[in-house]
C-alpha positions in Angstrom: -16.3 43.6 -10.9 -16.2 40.3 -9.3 -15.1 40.0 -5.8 -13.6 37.0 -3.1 -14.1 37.3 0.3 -13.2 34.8 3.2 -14.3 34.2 6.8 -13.9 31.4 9.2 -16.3 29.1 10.2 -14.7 26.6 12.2 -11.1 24.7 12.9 -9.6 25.1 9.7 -12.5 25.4 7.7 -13.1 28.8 6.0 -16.4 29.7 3.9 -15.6 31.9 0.8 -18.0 33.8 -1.2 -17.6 34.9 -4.9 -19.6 37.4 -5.9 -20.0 38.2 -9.9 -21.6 41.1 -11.6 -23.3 41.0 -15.1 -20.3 42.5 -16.6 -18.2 39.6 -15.7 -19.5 36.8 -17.2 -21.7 38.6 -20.2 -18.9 39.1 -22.6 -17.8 35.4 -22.6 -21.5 34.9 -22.5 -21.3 36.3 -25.8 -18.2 35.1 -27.2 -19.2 31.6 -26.3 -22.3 32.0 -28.6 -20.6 33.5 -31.5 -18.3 30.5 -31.3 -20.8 27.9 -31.1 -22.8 29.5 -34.0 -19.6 29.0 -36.1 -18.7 25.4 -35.3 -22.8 24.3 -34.9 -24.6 21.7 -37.3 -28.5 22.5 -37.3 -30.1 21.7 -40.0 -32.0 24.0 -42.4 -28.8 26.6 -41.6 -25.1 26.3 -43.5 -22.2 25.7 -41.0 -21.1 29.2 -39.9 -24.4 30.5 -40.7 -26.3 30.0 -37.5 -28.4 32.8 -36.2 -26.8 34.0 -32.6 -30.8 33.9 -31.7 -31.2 30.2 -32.8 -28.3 29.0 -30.5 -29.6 30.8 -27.6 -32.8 29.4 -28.0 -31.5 25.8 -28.1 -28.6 26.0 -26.5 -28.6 29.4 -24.5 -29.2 28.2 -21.4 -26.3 25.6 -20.9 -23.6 28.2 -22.5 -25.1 30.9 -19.9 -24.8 28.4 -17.0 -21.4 27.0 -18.1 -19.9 30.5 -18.6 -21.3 31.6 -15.3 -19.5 28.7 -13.5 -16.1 29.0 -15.3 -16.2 32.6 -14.3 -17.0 31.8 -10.4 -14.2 28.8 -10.8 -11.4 31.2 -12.6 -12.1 33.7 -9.5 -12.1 31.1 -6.8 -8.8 29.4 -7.7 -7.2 33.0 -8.2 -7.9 34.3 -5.0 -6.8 30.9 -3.7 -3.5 30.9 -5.4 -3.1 35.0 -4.5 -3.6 34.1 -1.0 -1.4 31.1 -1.1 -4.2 29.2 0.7 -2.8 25.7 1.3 -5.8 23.3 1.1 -7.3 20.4 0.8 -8.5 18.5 -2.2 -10.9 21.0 -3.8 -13.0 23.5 -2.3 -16.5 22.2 -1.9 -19.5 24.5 -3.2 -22.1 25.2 0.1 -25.2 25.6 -2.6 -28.1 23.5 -1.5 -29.5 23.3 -4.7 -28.9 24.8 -8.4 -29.3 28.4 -8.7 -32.1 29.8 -10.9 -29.8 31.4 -13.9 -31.7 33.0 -16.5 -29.9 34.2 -20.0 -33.0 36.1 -20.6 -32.6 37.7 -17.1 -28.8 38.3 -16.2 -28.2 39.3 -12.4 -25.5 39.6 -9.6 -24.7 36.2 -8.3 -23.0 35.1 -5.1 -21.7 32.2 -4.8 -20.4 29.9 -1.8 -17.5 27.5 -1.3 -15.9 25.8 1.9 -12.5 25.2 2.5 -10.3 22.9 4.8 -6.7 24.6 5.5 -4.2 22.2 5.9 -2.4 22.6 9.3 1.1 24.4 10.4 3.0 21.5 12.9 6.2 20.3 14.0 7.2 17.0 13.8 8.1 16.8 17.2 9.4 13.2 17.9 12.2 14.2 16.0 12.9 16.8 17.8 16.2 16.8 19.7 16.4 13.3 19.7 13.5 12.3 22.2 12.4 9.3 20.7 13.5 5.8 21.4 13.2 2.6 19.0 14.4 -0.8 18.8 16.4 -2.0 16.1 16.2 -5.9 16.9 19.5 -8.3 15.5 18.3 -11.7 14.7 20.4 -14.4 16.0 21.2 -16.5 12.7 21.4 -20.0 14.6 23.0 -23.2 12.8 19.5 -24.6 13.3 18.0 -21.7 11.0 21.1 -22.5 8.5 20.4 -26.3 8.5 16.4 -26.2 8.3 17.7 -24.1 4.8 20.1 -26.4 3.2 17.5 -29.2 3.9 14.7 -26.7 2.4 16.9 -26.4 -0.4 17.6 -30.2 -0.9 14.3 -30.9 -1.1 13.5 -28.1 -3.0 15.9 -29.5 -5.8 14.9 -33.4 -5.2 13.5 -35.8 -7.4 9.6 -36.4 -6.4 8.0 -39.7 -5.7 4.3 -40.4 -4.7 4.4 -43.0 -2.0 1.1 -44.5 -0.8 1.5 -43.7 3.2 3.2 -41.7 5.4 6.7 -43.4 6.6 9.0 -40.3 6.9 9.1 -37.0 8.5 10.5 -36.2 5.3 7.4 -37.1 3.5 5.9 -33.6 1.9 1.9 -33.8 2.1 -1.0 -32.1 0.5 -3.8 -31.1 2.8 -6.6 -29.6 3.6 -7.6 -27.4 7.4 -11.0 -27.1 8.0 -11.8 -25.6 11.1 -13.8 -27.8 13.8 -14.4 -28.7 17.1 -12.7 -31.2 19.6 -14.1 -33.9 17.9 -13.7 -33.2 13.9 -17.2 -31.9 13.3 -16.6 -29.2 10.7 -17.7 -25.6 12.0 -20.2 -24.5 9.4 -18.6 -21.1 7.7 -15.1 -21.4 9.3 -11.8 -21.5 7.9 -11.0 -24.1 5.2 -7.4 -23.8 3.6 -5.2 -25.8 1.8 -1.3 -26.2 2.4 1.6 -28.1 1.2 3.9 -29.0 4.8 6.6 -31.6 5.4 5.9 -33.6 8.3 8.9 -32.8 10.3 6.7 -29.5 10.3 4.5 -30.8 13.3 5.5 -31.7 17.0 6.2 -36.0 17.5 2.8 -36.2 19.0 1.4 -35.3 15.3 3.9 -36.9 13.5 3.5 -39.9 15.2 -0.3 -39.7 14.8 0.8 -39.2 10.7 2.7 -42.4 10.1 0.7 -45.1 8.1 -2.0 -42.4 6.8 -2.6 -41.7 3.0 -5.0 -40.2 1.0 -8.3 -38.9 2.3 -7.2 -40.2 6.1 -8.0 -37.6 8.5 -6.7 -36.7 11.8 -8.0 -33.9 14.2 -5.9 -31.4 15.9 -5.2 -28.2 18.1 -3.2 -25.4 16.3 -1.3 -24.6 19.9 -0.4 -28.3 20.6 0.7 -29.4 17.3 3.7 -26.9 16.0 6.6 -25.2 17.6 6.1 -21.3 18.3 8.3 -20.4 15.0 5.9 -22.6 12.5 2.7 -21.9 14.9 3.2 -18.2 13.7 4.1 -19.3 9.9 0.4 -21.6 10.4 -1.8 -19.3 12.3 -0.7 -16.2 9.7 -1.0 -18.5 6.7 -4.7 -19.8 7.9 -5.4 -15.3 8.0 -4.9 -15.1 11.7 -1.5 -12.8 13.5 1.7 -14.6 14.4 0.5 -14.1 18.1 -3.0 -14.9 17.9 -3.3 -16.5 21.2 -7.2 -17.5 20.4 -6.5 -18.7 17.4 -4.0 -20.9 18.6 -7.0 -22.5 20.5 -8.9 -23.7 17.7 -8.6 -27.2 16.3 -9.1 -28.2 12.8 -9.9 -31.3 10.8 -6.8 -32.1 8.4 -7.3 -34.1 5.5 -4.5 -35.8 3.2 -5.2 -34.8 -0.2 -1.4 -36.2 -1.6 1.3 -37.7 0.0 4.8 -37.1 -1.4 8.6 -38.1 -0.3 11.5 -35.7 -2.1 14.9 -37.7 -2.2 17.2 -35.1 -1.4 20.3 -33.5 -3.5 23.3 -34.3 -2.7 25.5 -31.6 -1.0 28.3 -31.4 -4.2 29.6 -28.6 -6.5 27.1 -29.4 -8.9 24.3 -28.6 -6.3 26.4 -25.2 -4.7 26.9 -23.8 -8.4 23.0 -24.2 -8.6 22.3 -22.4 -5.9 24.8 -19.9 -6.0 25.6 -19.5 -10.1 27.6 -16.7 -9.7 29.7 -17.7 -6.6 32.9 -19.8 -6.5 31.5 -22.5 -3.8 33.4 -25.6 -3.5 32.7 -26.8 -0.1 30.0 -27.4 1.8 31.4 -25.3 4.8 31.6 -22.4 2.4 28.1 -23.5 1.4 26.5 -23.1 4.4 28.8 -19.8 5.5 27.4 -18.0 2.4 23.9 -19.4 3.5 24.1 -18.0 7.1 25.3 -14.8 5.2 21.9 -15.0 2.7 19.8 -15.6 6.1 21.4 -12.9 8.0 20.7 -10.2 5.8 17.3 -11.6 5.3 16.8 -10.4 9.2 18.0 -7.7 9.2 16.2 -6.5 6.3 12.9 -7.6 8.3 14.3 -6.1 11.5 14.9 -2.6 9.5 10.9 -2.5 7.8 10.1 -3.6 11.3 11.8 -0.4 12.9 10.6 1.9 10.0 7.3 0.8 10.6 7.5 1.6 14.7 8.9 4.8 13.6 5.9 5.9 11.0 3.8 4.8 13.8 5.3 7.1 16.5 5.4 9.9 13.9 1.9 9.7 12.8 0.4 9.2 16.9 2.7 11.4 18.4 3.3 14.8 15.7 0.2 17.2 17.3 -2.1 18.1 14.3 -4.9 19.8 14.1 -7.3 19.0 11.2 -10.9 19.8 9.9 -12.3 16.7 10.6 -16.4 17.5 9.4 -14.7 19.5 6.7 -12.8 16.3 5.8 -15.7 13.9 6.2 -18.3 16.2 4.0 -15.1 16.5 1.4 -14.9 12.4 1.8 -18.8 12.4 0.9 -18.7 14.4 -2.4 -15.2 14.7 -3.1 -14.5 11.3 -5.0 -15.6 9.6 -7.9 -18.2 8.2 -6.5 -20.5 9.7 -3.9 -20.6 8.0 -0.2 -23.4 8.9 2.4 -22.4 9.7 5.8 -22.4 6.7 7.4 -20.0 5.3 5.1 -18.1 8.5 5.2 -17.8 8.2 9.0 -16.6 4.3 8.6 -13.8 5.3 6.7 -12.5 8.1 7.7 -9.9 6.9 10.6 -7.9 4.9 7.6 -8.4 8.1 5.8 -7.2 10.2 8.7 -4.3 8.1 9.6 -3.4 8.0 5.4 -3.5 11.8 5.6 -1.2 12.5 8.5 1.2 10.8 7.3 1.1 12.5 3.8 1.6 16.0 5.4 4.4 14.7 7.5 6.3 12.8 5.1 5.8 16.1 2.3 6.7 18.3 4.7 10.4 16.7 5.8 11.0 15.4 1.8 10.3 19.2 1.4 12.1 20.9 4.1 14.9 18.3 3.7 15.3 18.2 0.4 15.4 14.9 -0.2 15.1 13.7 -3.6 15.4 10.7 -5.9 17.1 11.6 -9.2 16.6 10.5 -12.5 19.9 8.2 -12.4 19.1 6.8 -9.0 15.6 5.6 -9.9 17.1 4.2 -13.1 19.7 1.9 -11.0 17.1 1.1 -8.8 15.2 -0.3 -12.0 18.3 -2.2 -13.5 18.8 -3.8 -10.0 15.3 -5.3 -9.6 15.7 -6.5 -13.0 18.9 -8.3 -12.1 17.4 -9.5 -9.3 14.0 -11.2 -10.7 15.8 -12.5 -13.5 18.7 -13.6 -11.7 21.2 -15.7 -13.5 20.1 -15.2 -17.0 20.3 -11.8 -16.9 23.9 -10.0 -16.7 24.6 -5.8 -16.5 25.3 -5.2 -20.0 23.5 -8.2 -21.7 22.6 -6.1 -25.0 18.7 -6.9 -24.4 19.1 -5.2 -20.3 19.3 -1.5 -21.6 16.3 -1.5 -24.1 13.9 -3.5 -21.5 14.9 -0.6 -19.0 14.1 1.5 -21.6 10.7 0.4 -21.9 9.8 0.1 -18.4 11.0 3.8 -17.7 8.5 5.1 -20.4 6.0 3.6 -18.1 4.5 6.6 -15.7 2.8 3.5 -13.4 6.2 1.7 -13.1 8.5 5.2 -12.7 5.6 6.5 -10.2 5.5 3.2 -7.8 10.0 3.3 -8.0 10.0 7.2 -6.9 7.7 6.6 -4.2 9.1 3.4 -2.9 12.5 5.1 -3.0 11.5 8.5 -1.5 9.9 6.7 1.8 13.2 4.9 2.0 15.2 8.0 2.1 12.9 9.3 4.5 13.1 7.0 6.8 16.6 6.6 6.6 17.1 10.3 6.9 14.6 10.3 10.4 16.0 7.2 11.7 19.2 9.2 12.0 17.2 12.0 14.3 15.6 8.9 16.9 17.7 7.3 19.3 18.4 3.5 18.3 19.2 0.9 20.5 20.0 -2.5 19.2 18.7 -5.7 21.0 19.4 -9.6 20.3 16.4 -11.9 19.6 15.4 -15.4 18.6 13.8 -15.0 14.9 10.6 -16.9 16.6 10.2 -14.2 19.2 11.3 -11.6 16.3 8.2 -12.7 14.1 5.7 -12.5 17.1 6.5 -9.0 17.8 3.6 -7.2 17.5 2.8 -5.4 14.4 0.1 -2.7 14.1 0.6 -1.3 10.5 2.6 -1.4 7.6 3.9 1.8 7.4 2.5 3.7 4.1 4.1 4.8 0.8 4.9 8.8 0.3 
């Protein structure tokens, strides 16, 4: 009779034993033989007709091993699920090397396993309301609203391809490569190429522009040549952070690859209905009103992911769990699809770590909150996106709407990615009700220097 037994050998980290007889593996043994024999091609021998004795001596060996193991497993995962052991991934086998199994010599075998527990905890920073977060409320300045309708002019204009540079309006193809002081490229730094109106850089620069056409070349410092709002937009676009003081520092070597000058569309109902199919627009008062709407709830969806993300970040720094880290770092060695030494192991596994903590938090408040994304939900959340990529050409009810939702809700990637985008939502909906939130003003350039330290991560 096989039997389990357990004992601890560290934080979390239990070492179980299975021990099976002769009499619990030996009938399948047998079984397994009798069934190959029936389903085996060998030649000299009819299908069917295979000699029990000729499959052991070919094959014996495997279908003793393989029955062996399937035994251990079936005993293992029982006494796991009797227990009600919660662990994690799969339990890893402590054998240093293969044991010597004999079919012409069945014994007693013991076999050993570890096992990482996963932890009991408390979410505590949403405990009685003892944390404190910053919801910021960007102020939506006519500046921001102007800077859009002349985006949108020019996004809407008629091209030309002067020769020079005459106009801050001028649109101009070029190409950063990182130097020093005095334009000598820095072998192996950044080289990047961009698209930026002229009216982009500070006078100095755009002074410095006028008269230049292809292949001219000026040099420049990052810090000195944009306003802190498009500094940010530059040093993030060029793989830096918005508030990469250092990076500011460096200069760069900008060469004109195109010059090009958008005349502008004319603010008219024509132009509105354009922008705004849908929308009964006739002025361009209500034009920009609806714009300054548009740009408002821009920011304050970026000020809501920006407050979700402080708030996974307290709850994954500040919630006290324990967990088996050399368990977890021997389990990230053998436990994927591809095997990882130990350095690499080690390399990983604060990303891994940090990942992990926030799966067991965010399980266990869906789970003790019973939140949940229905079937209905997730399929309005579909039918929504689609409106929203396809925009005016697509209408709720067009007759070809409900058979492309259809389609994309028979596809397990596309329903997974929904539920899981959706459940974090609720989740941090739900806990932002449990965290004290006080709302502050701020200037969208200070707003997109804020410091970020992660995304937060999907449930």
């Amino acid at each position: 009779m096989a039997t389990v037994t357990r004992e601890n050998i560290g934080l979390l980290n239990d070492k179980i034993t299975v021990k099976v007889s002769k009499e619990d593996y030996l009938p399948n043994f047998d079984k397994a033989v009798k069934q190959f024999s029936k389903n085996a091609n060998i030649p000299g021998f009819r299908k069917g007709m295979v000699p029990a004795g000729m499959v052991k001596k070919m094959h014996g060996q495997a279908i003793f091993g393989d029955e062996i193991l399937k035994t251990v497993e079936r005993e293992l995962m029982g006494y796991v699920q009797a227990e009600k052991l919660e662990i994690f991934g799969q339990p890893l086998s402590l054998e240093k090397q293969a044991k010597d199994l004999d079919y012409n010599k069945p014994a007693d075998y013991d076999f050993e396993f570890e096992v990482g527990l996963k932890p009991s905890f408390t979410v505590t920073p949403l405990e009685n309301n003892k944390t404190t977060l910053t919801k910021y409320k960007v102020t939506v300045t006519d500046e921001m609203v102007n800077d859009e309708v002349q985006r949108l002019q020019l996004k809407g204009g008629k091209t030309t391809e002067p020769e020079t540079i005459t106009s801050e309006d001028n649109v101009i193809n070029v190409k950063f490569e990182e130097s020093d002081k005095d334009g000598n490229v820095v072998e192996g730094g950044i080289v990047k190429e961009n698209a930026l109106l002229v009216k982009y850089f500070a006078p100095a620069i755009q002074a410095e522009l006028q008269g230049k056409k292809n292949e001219d070349s000026i040099v420049f410092q990052l810090a000195t040549s944009f306003d802190e709002q498009r500094l940010g937009w530059v040093l993030k676009d060029l793989g830096f952070e918005a508030g990469d003081k250092e990076a500011a520092k460096k200069y760069f070597k900008l060469t004109i690859t195109k010059v090009g000058l958008i005349e502008k569309r004319e603010l008219n109902e024509e132009f509105f209905k354009e922008v705004y199919p849908g929308e009964d627009i006739t002025t361009e008062e209500a034009f920009r009103a609806k714009l300054k709407e548009e740009i408002g709830k821009y920011w304050d969806s970026e000020s809501r992911n920006h407050l979700h993300n402080d708030l996974f970040e307290v709850l994954v720094h500040e919630t006290p769990i324990e967990l088996p880290k050399d368990f977890l770092k021997r389990w990230l060695q053998v436990g994927g699809e591809k095997p990882k030494t130990a350095e690499e192991a080690e390399k990983e596994f604060p990303s891994f770590d940090h990942q992990l903590r926030w799966t067991l938090i965010s399980d266990k408040l869906v789970k003790e909150n019973k939140l949940e994304v229905s079937f209905e939900d997730l399929k309005e959340n579909a039918k929504q996106k689609v409106l929203g990529y396809y925009g005016g050409a697509a209408t709720d009810g067009a007759e070809w709407l409900d058979s492309y939702l259809d389609r994309l809700l028979q596809d397990e990637k596309f329903v997974d990615q929904t539920y899981r985008e959706m459940i974090t939502a609720r989740l941090f909906d739900w806990a932002e009700t449990k965290v004290n939130v006080k709302e502050e003003e701020i200037k969208a350039e200070d707003f997109v220097n804020l410091p970020h330290k992660h995304h937060h991560h999907e449930h």
